[in-house]
Backbone bond lengths (Angstrom), bond angles and torsions (degrees), N, CA, C in turn:
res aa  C-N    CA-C-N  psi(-1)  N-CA   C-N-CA  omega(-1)  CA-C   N-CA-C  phi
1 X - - - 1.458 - - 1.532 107.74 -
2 X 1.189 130.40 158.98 1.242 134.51 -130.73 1.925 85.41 -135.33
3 X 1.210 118.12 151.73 1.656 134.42 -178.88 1.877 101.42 -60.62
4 X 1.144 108.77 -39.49 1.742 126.12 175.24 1.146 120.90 -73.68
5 X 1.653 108.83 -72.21 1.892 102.15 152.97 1.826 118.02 -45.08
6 X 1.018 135.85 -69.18 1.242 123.17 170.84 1.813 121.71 -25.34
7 X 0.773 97.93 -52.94 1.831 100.75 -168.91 1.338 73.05 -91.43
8 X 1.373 163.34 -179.15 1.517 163.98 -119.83 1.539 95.08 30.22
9 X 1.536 118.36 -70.70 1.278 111.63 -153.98 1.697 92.09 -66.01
10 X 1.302 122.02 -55.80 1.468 106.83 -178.89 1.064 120.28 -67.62
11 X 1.672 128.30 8.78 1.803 101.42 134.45 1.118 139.18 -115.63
12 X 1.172 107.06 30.10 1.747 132.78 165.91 1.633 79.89 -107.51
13 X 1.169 167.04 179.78 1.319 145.80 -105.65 1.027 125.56 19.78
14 X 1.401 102.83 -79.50 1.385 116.04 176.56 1.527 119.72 -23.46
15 X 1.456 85.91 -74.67 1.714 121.09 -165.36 1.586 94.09 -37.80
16 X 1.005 120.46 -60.57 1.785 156.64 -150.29 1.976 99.34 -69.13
17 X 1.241 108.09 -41.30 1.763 122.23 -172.93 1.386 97.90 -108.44
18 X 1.465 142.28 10.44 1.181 122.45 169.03 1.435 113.69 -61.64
19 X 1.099 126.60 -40.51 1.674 122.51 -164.84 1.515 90.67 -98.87
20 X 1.210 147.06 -7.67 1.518 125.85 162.34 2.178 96.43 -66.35
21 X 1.212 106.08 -42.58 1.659 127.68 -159.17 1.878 95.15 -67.30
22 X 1.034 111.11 -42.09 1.465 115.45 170.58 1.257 107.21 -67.43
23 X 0.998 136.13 -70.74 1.913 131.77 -169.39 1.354 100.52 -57.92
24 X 1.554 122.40 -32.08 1.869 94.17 -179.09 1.455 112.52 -92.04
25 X 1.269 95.42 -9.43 2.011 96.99 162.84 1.641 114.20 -60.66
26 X 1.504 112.17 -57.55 1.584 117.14 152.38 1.522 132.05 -31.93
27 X 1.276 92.46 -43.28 1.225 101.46 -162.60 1.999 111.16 -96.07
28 X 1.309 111.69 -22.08 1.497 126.84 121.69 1.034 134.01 1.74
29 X 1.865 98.03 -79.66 1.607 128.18 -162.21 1.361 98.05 -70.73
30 X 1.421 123.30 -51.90 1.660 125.88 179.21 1.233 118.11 -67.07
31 X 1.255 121.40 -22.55 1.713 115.89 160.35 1.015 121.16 -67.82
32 X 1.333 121.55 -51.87 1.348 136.64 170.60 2.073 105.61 -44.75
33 X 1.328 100.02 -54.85 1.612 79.15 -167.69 1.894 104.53 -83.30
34 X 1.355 105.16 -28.09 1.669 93.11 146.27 1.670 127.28 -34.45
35 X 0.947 137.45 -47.66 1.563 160.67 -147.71 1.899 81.74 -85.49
36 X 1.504 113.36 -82.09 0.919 137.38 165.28 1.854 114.08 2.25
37 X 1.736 93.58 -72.99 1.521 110.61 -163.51 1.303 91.41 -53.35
38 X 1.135 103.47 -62.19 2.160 119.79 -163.68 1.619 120.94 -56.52
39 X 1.462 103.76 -19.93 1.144 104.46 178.73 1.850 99.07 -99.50
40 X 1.070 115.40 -13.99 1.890 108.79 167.72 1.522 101.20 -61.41
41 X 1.392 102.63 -60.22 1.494 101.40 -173.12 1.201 137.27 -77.32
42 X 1.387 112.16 -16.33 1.562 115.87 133.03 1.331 138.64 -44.54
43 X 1.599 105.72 -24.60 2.044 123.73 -171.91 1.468 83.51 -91.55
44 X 1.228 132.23 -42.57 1.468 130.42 -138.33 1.705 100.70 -96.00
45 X 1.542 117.91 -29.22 1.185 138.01 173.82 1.509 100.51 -57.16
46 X 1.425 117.34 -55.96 1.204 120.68 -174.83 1.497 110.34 123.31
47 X 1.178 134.40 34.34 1.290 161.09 -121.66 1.742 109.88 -143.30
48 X 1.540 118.96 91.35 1.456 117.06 -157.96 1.398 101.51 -55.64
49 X 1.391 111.83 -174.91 1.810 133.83 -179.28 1.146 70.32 -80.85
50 X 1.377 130.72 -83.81 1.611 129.30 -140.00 1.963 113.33 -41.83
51 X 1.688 84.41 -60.26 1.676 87.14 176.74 1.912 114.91 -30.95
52 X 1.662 89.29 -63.96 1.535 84.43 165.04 1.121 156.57 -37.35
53 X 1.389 90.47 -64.93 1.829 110.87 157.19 1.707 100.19 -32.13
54 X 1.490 117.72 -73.91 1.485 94.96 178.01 0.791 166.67 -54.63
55 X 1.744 98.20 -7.97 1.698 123.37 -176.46 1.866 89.64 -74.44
56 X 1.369 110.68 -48.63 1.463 116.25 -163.65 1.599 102.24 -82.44
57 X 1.784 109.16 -0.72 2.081 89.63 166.99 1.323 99.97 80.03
58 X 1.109 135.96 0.47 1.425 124.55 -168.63 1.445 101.85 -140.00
59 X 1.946 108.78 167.14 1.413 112.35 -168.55 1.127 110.31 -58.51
60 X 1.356 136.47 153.95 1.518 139.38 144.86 1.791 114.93 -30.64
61 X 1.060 121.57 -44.82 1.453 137.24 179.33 1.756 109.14 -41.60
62 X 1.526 94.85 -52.04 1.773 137.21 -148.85 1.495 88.97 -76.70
63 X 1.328 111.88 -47.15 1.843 130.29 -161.36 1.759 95.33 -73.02
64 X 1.410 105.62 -54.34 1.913 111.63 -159.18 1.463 90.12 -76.80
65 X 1.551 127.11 -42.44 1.592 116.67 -168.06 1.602 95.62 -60.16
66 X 1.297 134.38 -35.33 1.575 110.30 -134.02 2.200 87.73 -104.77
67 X 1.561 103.98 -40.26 1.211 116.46 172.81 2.021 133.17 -76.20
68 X 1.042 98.86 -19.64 1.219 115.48 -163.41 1.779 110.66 -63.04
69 X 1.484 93.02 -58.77 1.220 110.84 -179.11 1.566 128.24 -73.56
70 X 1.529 116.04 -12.86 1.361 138.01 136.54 1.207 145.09 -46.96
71 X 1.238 108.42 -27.12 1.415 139.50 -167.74 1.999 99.03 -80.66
72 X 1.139 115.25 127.37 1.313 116.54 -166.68 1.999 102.49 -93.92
73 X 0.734 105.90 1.45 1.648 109.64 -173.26 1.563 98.73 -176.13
74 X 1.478 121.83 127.44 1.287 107.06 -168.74 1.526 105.35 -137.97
75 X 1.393 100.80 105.84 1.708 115.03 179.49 1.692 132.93 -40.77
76 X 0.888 116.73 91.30 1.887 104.87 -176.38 1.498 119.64 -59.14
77 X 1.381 125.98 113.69 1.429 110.84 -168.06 1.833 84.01 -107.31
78 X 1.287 95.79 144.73 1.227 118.64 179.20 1.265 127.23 -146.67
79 X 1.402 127.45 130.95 1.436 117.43 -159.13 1.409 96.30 -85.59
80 X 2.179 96.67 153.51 1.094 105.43 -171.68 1.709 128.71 -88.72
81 X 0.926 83.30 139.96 1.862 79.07 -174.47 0.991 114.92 -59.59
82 X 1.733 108.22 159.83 1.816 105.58 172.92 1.435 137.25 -49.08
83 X 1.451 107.57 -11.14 1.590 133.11 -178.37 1.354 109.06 -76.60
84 X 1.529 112.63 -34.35 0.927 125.35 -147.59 1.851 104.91 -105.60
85 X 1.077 92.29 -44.60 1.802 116.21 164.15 1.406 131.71 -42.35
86 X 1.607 119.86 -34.69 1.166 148.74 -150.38 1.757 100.20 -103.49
């Protein structure tokens, strides 16, 4: 196969998987704001980054950069004091 035929066939690929390539972009977008909901109400529950971070396998860092700023009202969980404990 030839440098011309090659890149031809990958854009008749292309061309050919755009609308499979669109629905999992969609279909993406709704996981993602799925992801989204559960992790508010996980923040809002009172439910650390970290805990999170582990459900998702990934750093705590990884969890607050990608979620944090999504988050429409964002709960401070803070451990309770001994006052508070008792």
């Amino acid at each position: 196969m030839t440098k011309d035929e090659a890149l031809s066939d990958l854009a008749a690929h292309r061309t050919n998987t755009a609308p499979e390539r669109a629905q999992l972009e969609r279909e993406k977008q709704r996981l993602d704001a799925l992801d989204i909901e559960h992790v508010a109400a996980c923040r809002n529950a009172g439910v650390t980054w970290q805990a999170i971070a582990d459900v998702f396998g990934v750093a705590q860092e990884t969890v607050i950069k990608k979620y944090k700023p999504k988050l429409t009202t964002e709960t401070r969980v803070r451990p309770k004091t001994s006052k508070e404990a008792t």
